[in-house]
C-alpha positions, -999 to 999 in steps of 0.1 A, spaced: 716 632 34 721 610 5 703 596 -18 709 557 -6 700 567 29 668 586 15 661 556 -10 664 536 22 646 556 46 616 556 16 617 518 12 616 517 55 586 536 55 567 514 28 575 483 48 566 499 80 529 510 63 528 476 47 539 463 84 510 483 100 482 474 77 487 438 87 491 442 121 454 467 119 441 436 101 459 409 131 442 429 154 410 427 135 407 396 136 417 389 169 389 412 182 364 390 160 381 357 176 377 374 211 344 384 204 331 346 195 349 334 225 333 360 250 297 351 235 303 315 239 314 319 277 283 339 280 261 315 270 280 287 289 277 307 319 243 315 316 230 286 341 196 304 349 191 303 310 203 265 305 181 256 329 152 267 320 157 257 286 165 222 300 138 221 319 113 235 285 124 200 272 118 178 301 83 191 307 77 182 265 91 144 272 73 142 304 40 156 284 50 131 256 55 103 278 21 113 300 3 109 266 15 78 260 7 59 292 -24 72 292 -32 57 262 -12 28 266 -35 20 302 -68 28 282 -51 -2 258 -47 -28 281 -82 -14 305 -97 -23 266 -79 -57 266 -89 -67 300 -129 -59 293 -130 -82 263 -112 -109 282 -135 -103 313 -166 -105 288 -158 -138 275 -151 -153 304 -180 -142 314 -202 -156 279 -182 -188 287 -195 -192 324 -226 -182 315 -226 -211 285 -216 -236 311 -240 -230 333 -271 -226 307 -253 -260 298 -255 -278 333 -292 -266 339 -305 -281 307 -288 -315 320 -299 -313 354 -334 -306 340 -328 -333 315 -322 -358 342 -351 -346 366 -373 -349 337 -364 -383 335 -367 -396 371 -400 -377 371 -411 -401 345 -394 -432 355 -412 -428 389 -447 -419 374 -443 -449 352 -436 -470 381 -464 -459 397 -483 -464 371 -476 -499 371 -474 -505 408 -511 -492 403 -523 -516 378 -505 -542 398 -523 -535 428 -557 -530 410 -552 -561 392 -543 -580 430 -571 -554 448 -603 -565 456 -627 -552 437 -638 -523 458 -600 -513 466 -600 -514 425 -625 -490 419 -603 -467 444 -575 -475 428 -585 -464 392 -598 -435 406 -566 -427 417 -552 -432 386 -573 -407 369 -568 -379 393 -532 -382 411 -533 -351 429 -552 -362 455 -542 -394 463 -506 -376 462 -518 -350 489 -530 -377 513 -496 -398 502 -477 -365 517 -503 -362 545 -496 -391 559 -461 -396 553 -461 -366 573 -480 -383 603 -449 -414 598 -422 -385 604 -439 -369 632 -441 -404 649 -410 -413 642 -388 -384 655 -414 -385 687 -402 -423 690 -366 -408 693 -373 -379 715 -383 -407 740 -421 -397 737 -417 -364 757 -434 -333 741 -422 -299 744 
């Protein structure tokens, strides 16, 4: 052989070893690119995995979300009691109200009737003869019993009266 075909079988080799180093380090990386690509489908295919973690993260909003219904009810249960208690005050004020009146104004007819009375009393004891005077004044200092025989005998009109109606039978 020569020396140009051993010069050239020498420079062959170097760019064959130069060739192969670059196709070791191709391949290399290649295997690394595979590698990611197969641990990616992995964890895509791993359903039973997904799923579970899915369903970690449901079960934290639904916990979450529990949480804040709960206290979103106790809120609005809060709300409605103060709203029912002064519904309740105000009632309560209207009514305390309405009884003072209504004893207000039963105070008064008490009075303007007893006043009445009163003078229908001197009236009569001033007309009276004077026997029927002396009862009359008597009356006037102690009302209660001229008032029980005033109810006892408007009982006896009543009783009359609704016999009158009945026809006069008795039962």
């Amino acid at each position: 052989m020569t020396d140009r075909t051993a010069g050239n079988m020498h420079g062959s080799a170097a760019k064959a070893a130069d060739g192969a180093e670059e196709l070791r380090d191709q391949i290399e990386r290649t295997r690394g690119e595979l590698g990611d690509t197969v641990a990616e489908l992995m964890e895509k295919a791993d359903l039973k995995g997904r799923a579970m973690a899915r369903a970690a993260d449901l079960k934290d909003k639904a916990g979450a979300m529990t949480v804040q219904l709960r206290s979103s009810a106790a809120q609005a249960g809060h709300a409605m009691q103060d709203k029912a208690t002064r519904a309740g005050h105000v009632v309560q004020d209207r009514a305390t109200k309405a009884g003072h009146t209504v004893q207000e104004r039963a105070t008064r007819a008490g009075h303007t009737v007893q006043d009445k009375a009163t003078e229908a009393g001197h009236a009569a004891e001033r007309g009276a003869p004077r026997p029927l005077g002396t009862v009359v004044r008597a009356g006037l200092r102690h009302p209660r019993p001229v008032l029980v025989a005033g109810a006892a005998v408007g009982a006896l009109v009543a009783a009359s009266v609704l016999r009158r109606r009945r026809g006069g039978r008795r039962r």
